[in-house]
C-alpha positions as CSV (number, residue, x, y, z in Angstrom):
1,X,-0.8,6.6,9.3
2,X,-0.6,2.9,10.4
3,X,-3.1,2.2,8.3
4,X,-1.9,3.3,5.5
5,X,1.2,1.6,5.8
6,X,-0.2,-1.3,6.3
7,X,-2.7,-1.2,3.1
8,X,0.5,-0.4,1.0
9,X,2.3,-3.3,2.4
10,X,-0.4,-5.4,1.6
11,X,-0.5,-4.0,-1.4
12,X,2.9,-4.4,-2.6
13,X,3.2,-8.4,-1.3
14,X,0.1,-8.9,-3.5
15,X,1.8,-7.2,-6.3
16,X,5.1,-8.7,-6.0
17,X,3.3,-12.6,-5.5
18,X,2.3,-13.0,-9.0
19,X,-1.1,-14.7,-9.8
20,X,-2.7,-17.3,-8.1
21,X,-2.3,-21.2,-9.0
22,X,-5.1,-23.1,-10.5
23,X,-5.5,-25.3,-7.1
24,X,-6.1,-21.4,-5.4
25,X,-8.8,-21.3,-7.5
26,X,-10.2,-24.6,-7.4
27,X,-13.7,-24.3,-6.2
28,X,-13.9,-26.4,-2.7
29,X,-16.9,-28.6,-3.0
30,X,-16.8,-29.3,-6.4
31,X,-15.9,-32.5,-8.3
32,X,-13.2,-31.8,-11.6
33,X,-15.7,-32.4,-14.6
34,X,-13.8,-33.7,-17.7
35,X,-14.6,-35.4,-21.0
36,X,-12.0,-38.1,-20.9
37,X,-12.3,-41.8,-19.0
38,X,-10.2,-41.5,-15.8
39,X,-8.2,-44.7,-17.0
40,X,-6.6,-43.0,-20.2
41,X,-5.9,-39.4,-18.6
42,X,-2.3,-38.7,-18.2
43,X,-0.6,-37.7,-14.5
44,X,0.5,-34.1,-14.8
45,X,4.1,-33.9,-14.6
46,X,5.5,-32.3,-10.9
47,X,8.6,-31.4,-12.1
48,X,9.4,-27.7,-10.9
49,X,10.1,-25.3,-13.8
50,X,12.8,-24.7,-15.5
51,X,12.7,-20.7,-14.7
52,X,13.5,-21.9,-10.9
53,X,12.0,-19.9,-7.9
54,X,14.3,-17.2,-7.9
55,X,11.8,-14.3,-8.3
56,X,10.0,-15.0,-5.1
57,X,12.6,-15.2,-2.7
58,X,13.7,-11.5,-4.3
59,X,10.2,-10.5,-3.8
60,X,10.4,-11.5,-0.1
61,X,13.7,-10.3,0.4
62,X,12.7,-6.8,-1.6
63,X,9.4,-6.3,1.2
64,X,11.2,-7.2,4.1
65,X,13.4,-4.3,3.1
66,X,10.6,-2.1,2.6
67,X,9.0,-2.9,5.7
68,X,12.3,-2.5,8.0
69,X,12.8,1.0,6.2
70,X,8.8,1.8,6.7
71,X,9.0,0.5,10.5
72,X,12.7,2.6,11.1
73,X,10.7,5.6,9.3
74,X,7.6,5.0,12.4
75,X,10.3,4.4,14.7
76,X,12.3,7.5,13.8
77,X,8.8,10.0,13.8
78,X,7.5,8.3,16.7
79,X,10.7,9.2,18.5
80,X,10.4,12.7,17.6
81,X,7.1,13.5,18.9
82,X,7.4,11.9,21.9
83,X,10.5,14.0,22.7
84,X,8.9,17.0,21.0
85,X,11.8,17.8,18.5
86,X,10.9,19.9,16.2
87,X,13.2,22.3,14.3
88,X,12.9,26.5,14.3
89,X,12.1,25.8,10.1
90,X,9.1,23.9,11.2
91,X,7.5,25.8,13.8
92,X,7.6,29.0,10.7
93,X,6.4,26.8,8.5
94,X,3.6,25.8,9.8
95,X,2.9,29.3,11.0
96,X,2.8,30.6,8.0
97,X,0.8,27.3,6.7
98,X,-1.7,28.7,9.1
99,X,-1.7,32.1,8.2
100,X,-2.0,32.0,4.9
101,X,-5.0,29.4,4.9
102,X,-6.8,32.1,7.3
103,X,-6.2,34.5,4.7
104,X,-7.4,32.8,1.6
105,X,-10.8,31.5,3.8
106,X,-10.6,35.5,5.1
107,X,-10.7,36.3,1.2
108,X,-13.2,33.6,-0.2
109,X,-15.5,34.9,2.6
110,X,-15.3,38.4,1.3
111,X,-15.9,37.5,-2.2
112,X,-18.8,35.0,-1.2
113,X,-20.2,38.2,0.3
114,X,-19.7,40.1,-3.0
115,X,-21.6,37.7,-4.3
116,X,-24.3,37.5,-1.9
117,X,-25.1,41.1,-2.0
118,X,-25.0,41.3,-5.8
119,X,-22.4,44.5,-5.8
């Protein structure tokens, strides 16, 4: 179950990240290759964008809120089965979960058998 938390977190903070930048993908070793003399290229601006940075901090503040409510979720079922709580619905449940896969395998044997013996 951890696991799978944890793959869906992942998950969703790649989602929510956006794509990479071009330095991110920059290969490390390599020199920049470009047609035009080094003297007459013109500095990239570094101003930020106009858009602002808005989106990731709501991004951030969105999966922090996912993970609390994932890790109160884990807290909550761990709690639970450590104390053995479980309700009078679930013990039926699950004995009638049980009883009813014994009866389908019980009924897919008996036709498997059919089968077998070419009735």
């Amino acid at each position: 179950m951890s696991r799978r938390v944890a793959l869906v977190s992942i998950a969703l903070a790649l989602a929510l990240a956006g794509p990479p930048t071009a330095l991110a993908q920059a290969p490390s070793g390599a020199a920049p290759t470009s047609s035009a003399a080094p003297a007459t290229a013109v500095p990239a601006s570094t101003a930020a964008p106009a858009s602002g940075g808005g989106d990731s901090t709501a991004a951030l503040v969105l999966l922090a809120v996912v993970g609390i409510v994932l890790l109160a979720a884990a807290v909550a079922w761990g709690a639970a089965r450590w104390w053995a709580w479980e309700p009078r619905w679930v013990l039926r449940a699950r004995h009638a979960g049980a009883e009813a896969g014994w009866r389908a395998s019980n009924t897919w044997a008996d036709f498997r058998d059919w089968l077998r013996f070419g009735r």
